[in-house]
Structures are given as C-alpha cells and as structure tokens.
KEGURO-480554 format. One record per residue (C-alpha): residue number from 1; residue in one letter; x, y, z. Coordinates in nm, 3 decimals, padded with zeros to 5 digits. Each point is the difference from the previous one (the first is absolute). Example, Ala and Ser with C-alpha at 12.3 -4.5 7.8 and 13.67 -1.06 7.14 Angstrom:
// residues 2
ATOM,1,A,01.230,-00.450,00.780;
ATOM,2,S,00.137,00.344,-00.066;
***
This chain:
// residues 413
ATOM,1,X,08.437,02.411,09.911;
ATOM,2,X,-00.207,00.249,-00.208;
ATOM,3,X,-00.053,00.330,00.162;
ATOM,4,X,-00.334,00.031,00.194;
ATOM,5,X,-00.074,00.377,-00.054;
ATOM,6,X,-00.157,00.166,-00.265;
ATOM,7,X,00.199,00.222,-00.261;
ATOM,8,X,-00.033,00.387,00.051;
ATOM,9,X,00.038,00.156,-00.311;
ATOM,10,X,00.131,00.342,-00.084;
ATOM,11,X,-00.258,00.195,-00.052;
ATOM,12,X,00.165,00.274,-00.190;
ATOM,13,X,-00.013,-00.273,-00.309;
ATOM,14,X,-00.326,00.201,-00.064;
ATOM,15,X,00.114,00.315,-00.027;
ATOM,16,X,00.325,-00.139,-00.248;
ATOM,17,X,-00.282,-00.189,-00.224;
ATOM,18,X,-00.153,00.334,-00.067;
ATOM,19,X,00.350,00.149,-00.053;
ATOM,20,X,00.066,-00.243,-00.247;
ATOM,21,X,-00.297,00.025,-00.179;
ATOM,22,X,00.029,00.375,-00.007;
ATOM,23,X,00.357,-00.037,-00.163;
ATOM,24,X,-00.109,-00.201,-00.300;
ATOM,25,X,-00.292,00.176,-00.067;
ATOM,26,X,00.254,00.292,-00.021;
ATOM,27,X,00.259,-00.161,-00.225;
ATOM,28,X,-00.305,-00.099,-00.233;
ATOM,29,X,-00.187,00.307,-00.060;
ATOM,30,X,00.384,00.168,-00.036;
ATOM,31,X,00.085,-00.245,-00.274;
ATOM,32,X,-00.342,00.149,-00.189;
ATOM,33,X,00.058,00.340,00.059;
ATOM,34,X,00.224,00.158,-00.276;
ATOM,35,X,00.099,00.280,00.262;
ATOM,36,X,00.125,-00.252,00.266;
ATOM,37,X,00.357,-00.219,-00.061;
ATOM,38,X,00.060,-00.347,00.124;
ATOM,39,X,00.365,-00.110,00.081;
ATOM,40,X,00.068,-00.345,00.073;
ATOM,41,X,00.268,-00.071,00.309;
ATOM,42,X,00.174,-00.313,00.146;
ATOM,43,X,-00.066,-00.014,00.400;
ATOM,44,X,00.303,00.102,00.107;
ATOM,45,X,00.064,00.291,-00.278;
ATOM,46,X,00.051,00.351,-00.062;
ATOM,47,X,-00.368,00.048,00.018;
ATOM,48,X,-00.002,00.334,00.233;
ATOM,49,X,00.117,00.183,-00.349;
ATOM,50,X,-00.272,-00.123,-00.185;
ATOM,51,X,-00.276,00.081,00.285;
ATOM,52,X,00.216,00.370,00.008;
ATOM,53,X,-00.029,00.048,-00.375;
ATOM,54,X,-00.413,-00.060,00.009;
ATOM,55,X,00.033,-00.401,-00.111;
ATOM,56,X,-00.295,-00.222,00.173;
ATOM,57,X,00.248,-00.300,00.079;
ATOM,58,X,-00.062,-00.392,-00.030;
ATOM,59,X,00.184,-00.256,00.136;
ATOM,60,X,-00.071,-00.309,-00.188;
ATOM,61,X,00.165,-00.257,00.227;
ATOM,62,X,-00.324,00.037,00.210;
ATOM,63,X,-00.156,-00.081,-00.337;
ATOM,64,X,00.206,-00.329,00.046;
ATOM,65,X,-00.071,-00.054,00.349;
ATOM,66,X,-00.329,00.060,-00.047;
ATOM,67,X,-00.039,-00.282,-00.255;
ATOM,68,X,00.199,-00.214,00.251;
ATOM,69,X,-00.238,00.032,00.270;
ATOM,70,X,-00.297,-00.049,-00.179;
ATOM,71,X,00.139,-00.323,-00.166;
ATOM,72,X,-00.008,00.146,-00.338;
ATOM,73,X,00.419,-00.057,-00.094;
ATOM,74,X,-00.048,-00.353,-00.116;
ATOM,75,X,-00.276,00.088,-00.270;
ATOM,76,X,00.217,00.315,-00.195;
ATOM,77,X,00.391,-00.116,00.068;
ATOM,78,X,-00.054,-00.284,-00.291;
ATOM,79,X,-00.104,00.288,-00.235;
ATOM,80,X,00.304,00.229,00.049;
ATOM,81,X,00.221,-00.351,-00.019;
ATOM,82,X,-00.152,-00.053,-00.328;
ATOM,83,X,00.160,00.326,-00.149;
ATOM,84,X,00.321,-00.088,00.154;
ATOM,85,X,00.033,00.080,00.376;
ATOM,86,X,00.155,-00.239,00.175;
ATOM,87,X,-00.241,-00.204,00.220;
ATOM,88,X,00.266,00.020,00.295;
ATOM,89,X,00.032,00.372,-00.081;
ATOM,90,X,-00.176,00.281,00.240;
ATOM,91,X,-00.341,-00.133,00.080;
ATOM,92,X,-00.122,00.322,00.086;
ATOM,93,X,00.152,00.139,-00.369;
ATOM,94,X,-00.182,-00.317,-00.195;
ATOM,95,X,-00.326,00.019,00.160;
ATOM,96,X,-00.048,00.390,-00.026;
ATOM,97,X,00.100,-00.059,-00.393;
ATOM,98,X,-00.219,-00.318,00.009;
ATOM,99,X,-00.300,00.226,00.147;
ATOM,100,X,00.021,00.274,-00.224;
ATOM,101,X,00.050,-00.269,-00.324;
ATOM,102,X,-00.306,-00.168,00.093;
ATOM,103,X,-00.194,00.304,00.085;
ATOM,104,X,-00.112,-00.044,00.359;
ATOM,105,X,00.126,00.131,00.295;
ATOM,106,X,-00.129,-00.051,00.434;
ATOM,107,X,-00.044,00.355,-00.034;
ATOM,108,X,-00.309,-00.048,-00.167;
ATOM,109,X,-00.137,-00.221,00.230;
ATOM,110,X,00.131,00.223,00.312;
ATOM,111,X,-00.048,00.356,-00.122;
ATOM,112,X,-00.250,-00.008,-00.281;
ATOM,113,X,00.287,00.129,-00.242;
ATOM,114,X,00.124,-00.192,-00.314;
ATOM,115,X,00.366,-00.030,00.144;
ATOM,116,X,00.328,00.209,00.023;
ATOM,117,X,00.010,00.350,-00.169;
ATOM,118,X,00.189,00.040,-00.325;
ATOM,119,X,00.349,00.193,00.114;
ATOM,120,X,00.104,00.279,-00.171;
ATOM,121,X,00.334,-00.018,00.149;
ATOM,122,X,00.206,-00.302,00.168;
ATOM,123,X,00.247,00.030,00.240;
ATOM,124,X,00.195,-00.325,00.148;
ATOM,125,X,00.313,-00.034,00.273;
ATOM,126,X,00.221,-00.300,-00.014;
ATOM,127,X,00.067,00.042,00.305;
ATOM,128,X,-00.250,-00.346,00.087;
ATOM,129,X,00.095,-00.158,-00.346;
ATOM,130,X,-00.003,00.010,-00.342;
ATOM,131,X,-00.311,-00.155,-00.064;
ATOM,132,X,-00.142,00.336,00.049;
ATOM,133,X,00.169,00.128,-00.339;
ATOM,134,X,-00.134,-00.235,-00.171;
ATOM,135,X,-00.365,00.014,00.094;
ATOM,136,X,-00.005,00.319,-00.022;
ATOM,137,X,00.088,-00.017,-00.356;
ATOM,138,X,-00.260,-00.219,-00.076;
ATOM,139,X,-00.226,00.267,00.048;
ATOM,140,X,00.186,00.293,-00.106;
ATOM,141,X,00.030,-00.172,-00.385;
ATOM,142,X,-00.352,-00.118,00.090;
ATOM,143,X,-00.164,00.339,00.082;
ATOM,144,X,00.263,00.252,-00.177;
ATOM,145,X,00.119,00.181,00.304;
ATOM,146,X,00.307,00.066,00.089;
ATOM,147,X,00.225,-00.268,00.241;
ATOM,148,X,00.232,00.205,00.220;
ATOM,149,X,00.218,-00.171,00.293;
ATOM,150,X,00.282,00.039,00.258;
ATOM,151,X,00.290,-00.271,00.066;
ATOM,152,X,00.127,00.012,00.313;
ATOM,153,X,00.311,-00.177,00.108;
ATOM,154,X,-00.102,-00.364,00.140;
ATOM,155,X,00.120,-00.222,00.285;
ATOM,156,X,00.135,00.284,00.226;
ATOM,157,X,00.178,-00.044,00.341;
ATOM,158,X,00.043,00.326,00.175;
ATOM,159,X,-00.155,00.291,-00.226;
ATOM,160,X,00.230,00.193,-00.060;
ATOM,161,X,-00.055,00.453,-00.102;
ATOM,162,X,00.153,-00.079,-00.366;
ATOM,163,X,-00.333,-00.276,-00.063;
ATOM,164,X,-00.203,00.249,00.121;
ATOM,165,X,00.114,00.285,-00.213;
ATOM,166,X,-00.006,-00.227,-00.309;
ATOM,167,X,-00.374,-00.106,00.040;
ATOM,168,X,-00.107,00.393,00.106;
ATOM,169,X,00.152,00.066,-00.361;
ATOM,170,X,-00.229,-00.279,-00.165;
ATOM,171,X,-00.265,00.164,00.164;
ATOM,172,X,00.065,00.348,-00.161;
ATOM,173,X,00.054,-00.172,-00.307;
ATOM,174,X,-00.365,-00.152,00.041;
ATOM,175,X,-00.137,00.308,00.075;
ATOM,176,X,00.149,00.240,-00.298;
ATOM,177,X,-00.143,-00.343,-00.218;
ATOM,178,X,-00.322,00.019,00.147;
ATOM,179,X,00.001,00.374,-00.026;
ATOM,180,X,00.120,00.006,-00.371;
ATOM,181,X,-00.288,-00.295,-00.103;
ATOM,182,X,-00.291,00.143,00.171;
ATOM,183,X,00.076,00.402,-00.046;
ATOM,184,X,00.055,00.016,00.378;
ATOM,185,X,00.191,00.182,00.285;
ATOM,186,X,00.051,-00.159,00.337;
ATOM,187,X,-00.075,00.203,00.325;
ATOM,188,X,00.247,-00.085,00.199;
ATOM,189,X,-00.182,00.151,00.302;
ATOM,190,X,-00.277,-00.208,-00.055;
ATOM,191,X,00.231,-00.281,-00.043;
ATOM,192,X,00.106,00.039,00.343;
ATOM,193,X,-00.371,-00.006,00.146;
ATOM,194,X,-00.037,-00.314,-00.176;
ATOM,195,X,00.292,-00.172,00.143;
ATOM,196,X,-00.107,00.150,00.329;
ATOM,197,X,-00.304,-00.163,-00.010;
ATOM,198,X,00.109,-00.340,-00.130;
ATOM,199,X,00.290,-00.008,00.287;
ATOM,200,X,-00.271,00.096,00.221;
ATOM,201,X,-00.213,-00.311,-00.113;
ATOM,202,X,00.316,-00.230,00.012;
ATOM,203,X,00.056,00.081,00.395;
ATOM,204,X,-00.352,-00.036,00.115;
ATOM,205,X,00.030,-00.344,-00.244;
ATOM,206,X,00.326,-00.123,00.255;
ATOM,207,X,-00.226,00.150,00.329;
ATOM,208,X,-00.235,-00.257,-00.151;
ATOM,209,X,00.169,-00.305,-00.048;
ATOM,210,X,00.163,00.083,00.333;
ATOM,211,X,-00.258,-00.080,00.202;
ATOM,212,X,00.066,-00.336,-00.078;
ATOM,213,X,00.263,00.017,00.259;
ATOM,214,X,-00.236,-00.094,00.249;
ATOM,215,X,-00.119,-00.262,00.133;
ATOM,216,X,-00.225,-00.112,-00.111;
ATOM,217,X,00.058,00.149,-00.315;
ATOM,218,X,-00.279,00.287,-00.124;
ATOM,219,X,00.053,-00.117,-00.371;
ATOM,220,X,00.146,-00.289,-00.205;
ATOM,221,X,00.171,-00.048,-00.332;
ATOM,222,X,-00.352,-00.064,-00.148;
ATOM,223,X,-00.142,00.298,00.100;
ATOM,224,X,00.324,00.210,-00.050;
ATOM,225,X,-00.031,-00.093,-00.408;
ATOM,226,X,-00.330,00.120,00.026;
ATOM,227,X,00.002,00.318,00.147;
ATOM,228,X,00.353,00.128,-00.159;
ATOM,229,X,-00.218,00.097,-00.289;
ATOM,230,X,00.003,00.416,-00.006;
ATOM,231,X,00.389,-00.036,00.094;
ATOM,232,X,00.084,-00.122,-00.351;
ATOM,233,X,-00.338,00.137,-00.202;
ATOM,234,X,-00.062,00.305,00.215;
ATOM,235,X,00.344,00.091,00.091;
ATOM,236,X,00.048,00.350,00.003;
ATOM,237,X,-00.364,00.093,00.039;
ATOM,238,X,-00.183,00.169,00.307;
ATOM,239,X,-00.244,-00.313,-00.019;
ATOM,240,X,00.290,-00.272,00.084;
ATOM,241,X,00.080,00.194,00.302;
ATOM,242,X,-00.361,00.043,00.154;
ATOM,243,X,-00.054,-00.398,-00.077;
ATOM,244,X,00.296,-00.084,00.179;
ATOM,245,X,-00.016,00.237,00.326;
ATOM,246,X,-00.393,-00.159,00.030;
ATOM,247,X,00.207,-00.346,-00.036;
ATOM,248,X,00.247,00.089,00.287;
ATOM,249,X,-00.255,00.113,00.231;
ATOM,250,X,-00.169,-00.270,-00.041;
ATOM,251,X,00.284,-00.281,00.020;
ATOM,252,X,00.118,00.192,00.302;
ATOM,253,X,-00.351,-00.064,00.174;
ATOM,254,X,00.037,-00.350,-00.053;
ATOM,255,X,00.366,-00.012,00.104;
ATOM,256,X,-00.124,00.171,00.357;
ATOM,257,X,-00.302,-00.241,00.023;
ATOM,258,X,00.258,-00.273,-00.088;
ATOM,259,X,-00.259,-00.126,-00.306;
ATOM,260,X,00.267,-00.155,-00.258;
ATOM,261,X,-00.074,-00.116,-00.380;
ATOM,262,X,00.059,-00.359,00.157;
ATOM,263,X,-00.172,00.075,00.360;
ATOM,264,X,00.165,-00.295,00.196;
ATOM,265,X,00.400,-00.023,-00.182;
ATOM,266,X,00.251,-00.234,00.119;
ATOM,267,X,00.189,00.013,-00.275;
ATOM,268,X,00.156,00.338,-00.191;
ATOM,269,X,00.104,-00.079,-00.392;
ATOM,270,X,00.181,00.222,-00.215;
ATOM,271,X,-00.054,-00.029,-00.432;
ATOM,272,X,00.271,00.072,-00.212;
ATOM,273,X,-00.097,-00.010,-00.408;
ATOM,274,X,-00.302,00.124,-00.186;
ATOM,275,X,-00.362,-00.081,00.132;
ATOM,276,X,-00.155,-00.320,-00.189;
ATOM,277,X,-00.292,00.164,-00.077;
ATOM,278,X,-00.226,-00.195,-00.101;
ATOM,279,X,00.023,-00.217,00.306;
ATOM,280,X,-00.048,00.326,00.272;
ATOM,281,X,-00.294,-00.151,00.156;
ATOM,282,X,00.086,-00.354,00.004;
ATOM,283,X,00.363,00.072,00.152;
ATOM,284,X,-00.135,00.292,00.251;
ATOM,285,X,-00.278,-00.246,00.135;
ATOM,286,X,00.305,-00.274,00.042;
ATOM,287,X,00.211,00.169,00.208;
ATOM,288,X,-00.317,00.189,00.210;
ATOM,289,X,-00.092,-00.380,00.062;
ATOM,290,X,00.341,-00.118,00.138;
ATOM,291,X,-00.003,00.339,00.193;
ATOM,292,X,00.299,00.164,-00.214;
ATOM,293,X,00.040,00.354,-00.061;
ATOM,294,X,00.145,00.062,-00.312;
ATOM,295,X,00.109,00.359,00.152;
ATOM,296,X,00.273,00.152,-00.235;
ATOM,297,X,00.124,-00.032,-00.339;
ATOM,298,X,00.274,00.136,-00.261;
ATOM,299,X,-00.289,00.064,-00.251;
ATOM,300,X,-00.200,00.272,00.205;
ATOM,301,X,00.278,00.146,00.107;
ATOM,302,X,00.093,00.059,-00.328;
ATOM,303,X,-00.182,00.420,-00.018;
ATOM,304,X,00.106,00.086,00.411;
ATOM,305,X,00.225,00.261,-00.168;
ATOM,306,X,00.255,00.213,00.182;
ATOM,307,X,-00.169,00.315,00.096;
ATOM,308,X,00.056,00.333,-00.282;
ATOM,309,X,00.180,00.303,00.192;
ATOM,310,X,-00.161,00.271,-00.230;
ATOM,311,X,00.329,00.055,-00.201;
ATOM,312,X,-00.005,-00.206,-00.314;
ATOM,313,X,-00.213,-00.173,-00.106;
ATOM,314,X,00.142,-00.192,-00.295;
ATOM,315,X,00.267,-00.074,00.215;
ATOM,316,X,-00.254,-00.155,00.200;
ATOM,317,X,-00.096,-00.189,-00.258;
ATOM,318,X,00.325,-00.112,-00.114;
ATOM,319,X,00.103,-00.120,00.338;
ATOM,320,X,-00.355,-00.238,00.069;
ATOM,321,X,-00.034,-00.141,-00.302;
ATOM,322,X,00.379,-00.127,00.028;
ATOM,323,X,00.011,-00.100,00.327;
ATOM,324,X,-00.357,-00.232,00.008;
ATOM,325,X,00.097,-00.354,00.112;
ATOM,326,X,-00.012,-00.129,-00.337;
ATOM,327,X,00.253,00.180,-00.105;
ATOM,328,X,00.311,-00.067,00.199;
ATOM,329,X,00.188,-00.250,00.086;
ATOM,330,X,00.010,-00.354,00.168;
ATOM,331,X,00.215,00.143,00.327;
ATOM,332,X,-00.267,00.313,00.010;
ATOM,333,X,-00.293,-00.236,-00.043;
ATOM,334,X,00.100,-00.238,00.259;
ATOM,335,X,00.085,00.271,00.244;
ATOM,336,X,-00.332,00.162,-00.046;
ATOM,337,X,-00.164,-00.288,00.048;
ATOM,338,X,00.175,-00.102,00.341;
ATOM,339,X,-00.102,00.305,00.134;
ATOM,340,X,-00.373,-00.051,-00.148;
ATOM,341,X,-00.021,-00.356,00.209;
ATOM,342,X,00.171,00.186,00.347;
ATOM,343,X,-00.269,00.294,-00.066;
ATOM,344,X,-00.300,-00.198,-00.054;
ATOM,345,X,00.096,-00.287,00.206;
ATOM,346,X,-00.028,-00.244,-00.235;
ATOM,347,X,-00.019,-00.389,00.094;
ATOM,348,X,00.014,-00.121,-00.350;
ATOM,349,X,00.120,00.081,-00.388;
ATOM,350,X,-00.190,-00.063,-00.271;
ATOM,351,X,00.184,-00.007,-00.356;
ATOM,352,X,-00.254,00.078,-00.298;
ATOM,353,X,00.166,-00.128,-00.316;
ATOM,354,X,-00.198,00.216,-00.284;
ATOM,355,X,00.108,-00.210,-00.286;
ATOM,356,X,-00.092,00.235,-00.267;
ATOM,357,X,00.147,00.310,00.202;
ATOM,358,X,00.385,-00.109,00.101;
ATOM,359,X,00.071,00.343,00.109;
ATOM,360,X,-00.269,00.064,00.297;
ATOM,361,X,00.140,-00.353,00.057;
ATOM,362,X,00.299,-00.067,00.273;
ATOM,363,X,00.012,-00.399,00.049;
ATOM,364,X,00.196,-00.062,-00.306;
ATOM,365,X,00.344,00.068,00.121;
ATOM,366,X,00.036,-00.129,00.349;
ATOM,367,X,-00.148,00.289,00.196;
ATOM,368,X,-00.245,-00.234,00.143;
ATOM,369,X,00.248,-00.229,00.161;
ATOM,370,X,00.257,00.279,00.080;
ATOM,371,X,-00.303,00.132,00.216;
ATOM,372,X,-00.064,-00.311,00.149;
ATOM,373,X,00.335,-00.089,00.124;
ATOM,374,X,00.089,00.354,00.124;
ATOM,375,X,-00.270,00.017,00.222;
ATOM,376,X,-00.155,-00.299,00.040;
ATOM,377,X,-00.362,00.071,-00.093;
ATOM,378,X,-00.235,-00.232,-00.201;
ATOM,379,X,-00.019,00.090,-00.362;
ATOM,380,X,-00.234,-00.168,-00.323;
ATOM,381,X,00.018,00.075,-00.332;
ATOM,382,X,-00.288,-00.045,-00.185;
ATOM,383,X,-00.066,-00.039,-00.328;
ATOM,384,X,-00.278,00.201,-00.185;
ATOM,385,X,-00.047,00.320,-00.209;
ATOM,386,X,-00.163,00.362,-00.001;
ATOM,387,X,-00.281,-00.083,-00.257;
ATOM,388,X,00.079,-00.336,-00.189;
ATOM,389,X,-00.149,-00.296,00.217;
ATOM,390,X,00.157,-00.290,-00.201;
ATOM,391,X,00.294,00.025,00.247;
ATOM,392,X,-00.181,00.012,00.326;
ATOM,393,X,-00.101,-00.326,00.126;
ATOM,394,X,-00.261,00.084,00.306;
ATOM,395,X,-00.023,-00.341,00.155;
ATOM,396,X,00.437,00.002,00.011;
ATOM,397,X,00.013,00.368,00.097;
ATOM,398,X,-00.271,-00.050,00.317;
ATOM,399,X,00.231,-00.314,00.112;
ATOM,400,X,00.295,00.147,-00.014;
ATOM,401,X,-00.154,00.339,00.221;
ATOM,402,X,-00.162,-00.256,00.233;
ATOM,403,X,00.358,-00.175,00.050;
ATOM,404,X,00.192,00.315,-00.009;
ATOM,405,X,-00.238,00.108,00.314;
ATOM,406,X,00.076,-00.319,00.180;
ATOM,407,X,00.368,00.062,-00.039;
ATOM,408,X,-00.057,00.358,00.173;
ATOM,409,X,-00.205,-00.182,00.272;
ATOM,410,X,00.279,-00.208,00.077;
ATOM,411,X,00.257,00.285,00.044;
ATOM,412,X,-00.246,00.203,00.230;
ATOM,413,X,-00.045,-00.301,00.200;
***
C-alpha cells in the first residue's frame, strides 16, 4: 500500500542551495583572479593543508555526481572512451574528462559559470582508489600544474601507530612540496583551526545522520546525499558548521514531533555501495511508496570523522583518512556494518553493485551472504552504477525492491 501522507521536506535544502551557489561562484571568480590559487582535492584528502596554505579547494567527484544526477554521464563517458579510458573504468573519472573534452559542463546550467576552475595545484589520496591518480593527471598534463598525492597503506584491519606515523610523514612530505612549488610556508597554527573546524563539521555531520535513529526516521539516504554537501566541499570552513547546526535543530524538531522523511515507515532499510545517481528520485519515490525508510548507509557515513583533540593535527589527518570504511578490511567492514544495522534498526540490506567503482563496492566477495546467514536478515544486491545508466535496468531493479519488501513482510509477520 502506498503511503497516504504527504512528504515534508527539509526545509534547510534552501539555505544549502544558496550555499552551494555561493561556493562556485567563489571557486570561479578565484580561478580569474591572478592573486587567488585553486588546488584541486579528492573527497576524502589532505585538503585542510591546502585550505591552511590559502588554496580555494575543489572536489571534482561532486563534478561527477553532479553529472550523474542530472543524467548527463551517458552523453560525455563515450568521449573519454574514445581516447582510451576504459568504458568499465570510473564513471565519475570518464564523464568529468568527457565534460571538459566536449566543453560543457551542469555547472553552466546550475550556476551561470562555464564549468570547473582551472587548478593550479592537484592533490589526490589513494586511500579510495587509484583512479584518482590517474584523473588527476589528466588534468595536471592538461592544465600544466603540478599533480601531488599521498599513498596510504590499503585494506587495513586494526590501525595500527606505525600506519599512522607513515602517512603523517607523506603529509609533511606534501607540505615541504607544496611549500617549495608555490614559494610558501605553512602555519601550522592555522592548520590546527582548520582541522578544528572541519572535525567540528564532521560531528555535527554524525548528530545529523543520527537522527535517523528514530522512528520514524527524520532523514533518509536520499536526503543524507544531499545535504552532506559542505562536509566534503566546505569542510573546514565556519560556513559548514552554521549549515549543519541549522540542520540539527531542525531534524531534531521533527524527531520530537515524530515527522519522518517517510511519515508512516514499516519498514527500516540500510544501503551499502555508492548512490545510483541518476536514479535518486525514481528509487527515493519507490521505497516512500512501499513505506520503506532507507535510514542509514556506509556512503554518508563515510566524513562522521573521529573528533580532533587540539594536539596534532596532521596526525589527525593521518589517522581519518586511513581508517574511512573504504579502506580496511573485509572483517572491519563487516563488523562496522553489524553494528550500523543493530544502531539503526535496520529490517533490510540493500547491496549496490557500482560496476564501474569495485572499491565503494562490497557484494563481490561473499559479504552479502556472510551477512545474511549470520544474522538472518534479508539482503539484495542490485545491479547498477554511480553515473553510467547502461547497467541499471529500472523495470528489474523496482521488482526486485518490491519482492525484497515482501520478503521483510513475511519475517515481521
């Protein structure tokens, strides 16, 4: 039965569109002004140095996501294939190359500005994949500037003070690179208000998606991929903080007045894998129809830091960006995830396989089924993508949700 009541949204969304717009506007007249750097940063990178040293940081994986959701992928991936990506590679990588290659980008049609700024500096961590490396270097040999990088130690169980130490000394190393290149000196003071800040950010960002706890549930998946925004292209600004205590305050109003994202739940879903982006709506209105919450998920997670203690900060640093999901192992991933389901209460697991991004994808090596067994829970894979819609089927995805939900019924019957 679909659900009777009427959708209340967020109304915050507002105040993050104006954000957002502000940002880009930012980025653009910075990559004009001669005075003004621009430093490039994967999402989950040292970018706190570059914000310390006076970079205005981009993050173009919302570039990629961007082109996702507005159904844009499909049109630019051919063009990077044709000068020898591989079509199963990144789809986020080929259709930001595609974009820029063919000369258009959503930004124009969003913010009124011809597309990403020109980076005088790019800085990558492996520590979600390679691909990064790579795309980066498209544009560094592209644009002329410099491609700088950390490698942290993959696949990690418990991390241990030896990978920590070893990743604080690629950091340095960064720094007295960056330093060297752009004629600079890093304040290390003002290093540590920047991490301050961006820990700040990351806590309010885990108060948030913590009020899906309830029941019902004050936010869903959908809106949680939304409104992470400032943590990853804010993150260490004043402006990421004030957007998310308005958030809070506001989530925690609806949590009191019981007013969930999905007002009349039965049914509490957990999603593990990347969001399929270009199918947010479609998905989001399926499971608000069969009364589903879709009320936690691995990917938003993914910036609710540990909190900074004011000592040091690149250890700080060196310790999050090693110890993100992604990064460890199958034992630490499964454990993490046990405890997700007993925190959020979840009824339900839903598997995303990314095709074109196997490591944000953990379906492939029997996780799924080990899950199921141990605790006897109803999980579907699905099969789909990030950006690249020729492996999402919609009509076989929305049966397989519809049957998955019947299989839940059963159990709470």
């Amino acid at each position: 039965m679909a659900t009777t009541i009427k959708r209340v949204e967020i109304e915050s969304r507002r105040e993050l569109s104006e954000l957002m717009r502000d940002q880009f506007l930012s980025l653009d007249a910075a990559a004009r002004d001669s005075q003004r750097k621009v430093a490039w940063c994967t999402s989950v990178g040292p970018c706190e140095i570059l914000s310390a040293m006076g970079f205005e940081v981009y993050f173009p994986e919302n570039h990629g996501a961007l082109l996702g959701a507005r159904r844009l992928s499909h049109e630019f991936i051919p063009r990077a294939v044709s000068i020898g990506y591989g079509a199963e590679s990144c789809s986020y990588m080929n259709s930001d190359i595609g974009s820029t290659l063919m000369g258009h980008s959503p930004l124009q049609d969003v913010f009124g500005i011809a597309g990403p700024p020109k980076p005088d500096l790019l800085v990558y961590s492996t520590n979600q994949c390679r691909e990064v490396q790579d795309w980066w270097s498209f544009y560094g040999q592209r644009d002329g500037a410099p491609v700088m990088g950390v490698c942290p130690p993959t696949h990690l169980g418990e991390v241990t003070p030896e990978q920590v130490a070893f990743v604080r000394g690629q950091l340095e190393q960064l720094i007295e690179r960056i330093e060297q290149q752009f004629s600079l000196k890093l304040d290390y003071d003002r290093l540590r208000e920047v991490v301050t800040l961006s820990s700040r950010a990351s806590t309010l960002w885990r108060q948030v998606l913590d009020t899906a706890t309830a029941h019902p549930a004050a936010l869903s998946f959908f809106d949680g991929v939304i409104h992470m925004a400032p943590v990853i292209l804010m993150r260490g600004t004043q402006k990421a903080i004030d957007y998310y205590e308005t958030l809070l305050n506001e989530l925690n109003r609806r949590v009191e007045k019981g007013t969930g994202a999905v007002p009349d739940e039965l049914h509490r879903i957990y999603w593990e894998g990347m969001p399929i982006w270009p199918k947010l709506r479609e998905l989001s209105e399926k499971f608000y129809d069969l009364r589903a919450i879709v009320a936690a998920s691995t990917y938003c997670n993914s910036w609710a830091f540990d909190e900074f203690d004011g000592d040091d900060p690149l250890e700080w640093m060196a310790r999050t960006s090693i110890e993100i999901f992604i990064n460890r192992d199958e034992p630490v991933k499964q454990r993490f995830l046990i405890e997700m389901f007993d925190k959020f209460a979840i009824d339900g697991v839903i598997f995303h396989n990314a095709r074109t991004c196997p490591n944000n994808t953990n379906s492939r090596f029997g996780m799924s089924e080990r899950l199921r067994e141990e605790l006897s829970i109803p999980v579907l894979v699905i099969d789909g993508d990030l950006s690249d819609v020729r492996f999402f089927s919609t009509a076989q995805t929305m049966t397989n949700i519809e049957a998955f939900i019947e299989q839940i019924e059963e159990l709470q019957r």
